[in-house]
C-alpha positions in Angstrom: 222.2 139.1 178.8 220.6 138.7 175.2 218.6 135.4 174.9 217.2 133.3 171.9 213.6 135.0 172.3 215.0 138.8 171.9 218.0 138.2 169.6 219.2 141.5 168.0 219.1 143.2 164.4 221.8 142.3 162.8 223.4 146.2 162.2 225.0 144.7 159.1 222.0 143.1 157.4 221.3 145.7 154.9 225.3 146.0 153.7 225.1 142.3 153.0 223.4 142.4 149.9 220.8 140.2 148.3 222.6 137.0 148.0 224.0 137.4 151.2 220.1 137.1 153.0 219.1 134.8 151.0 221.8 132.0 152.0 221.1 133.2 155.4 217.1 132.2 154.7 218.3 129.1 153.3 220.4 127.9 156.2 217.9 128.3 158.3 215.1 126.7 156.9 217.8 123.6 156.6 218.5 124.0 160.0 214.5 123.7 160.3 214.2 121.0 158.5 216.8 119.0 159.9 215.9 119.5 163.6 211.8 118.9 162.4 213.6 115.2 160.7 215.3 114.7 164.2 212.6 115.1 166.0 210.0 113.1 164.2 212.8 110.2 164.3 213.1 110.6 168.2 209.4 110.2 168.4 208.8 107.4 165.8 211.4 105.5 167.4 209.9 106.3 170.9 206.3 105.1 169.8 207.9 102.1 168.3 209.7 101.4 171.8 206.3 102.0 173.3 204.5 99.2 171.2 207.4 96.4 171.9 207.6 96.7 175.4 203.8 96.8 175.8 203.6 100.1 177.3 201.1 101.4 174.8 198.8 98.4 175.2 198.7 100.0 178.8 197.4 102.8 177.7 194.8 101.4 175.5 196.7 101.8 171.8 196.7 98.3 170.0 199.0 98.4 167.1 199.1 95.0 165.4 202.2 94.5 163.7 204.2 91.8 162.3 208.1 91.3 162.2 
């Protein structure tokens, strides 16, 4: 059963051409970018969670802030 850590060669990858790898290179470092953007909202939006119910001033992070 193949898995994401030992994906296969693509047997086609040298017929493609040029242009073909290059879009493939450009999806995926949008596809990079994107879930890097998700993941730094998920986490900005956890901190700020954090800091309004008080559960970082448990842990000793004071982050004044005004609304």
């Amino acid at each position: 059963m193949p898995t994401l850590a030992f994906r296969r060669h693509d047997p086609w990858w040298g017929v493609d051409g040029v242009a073909a790898r290059r879009r493939y290179r450009y999806q995926r470092f949008v596809s990079l970018v994107a879930f890097t953007a998700a993941c730094t909202a998920v986490a900005g939006a956890s901190m700020a969670w954090a800091i309004h119910l008080g559960f970082a001033a448990m842990l000793g992070i004071h982050v004044p802030y005004v609304i």
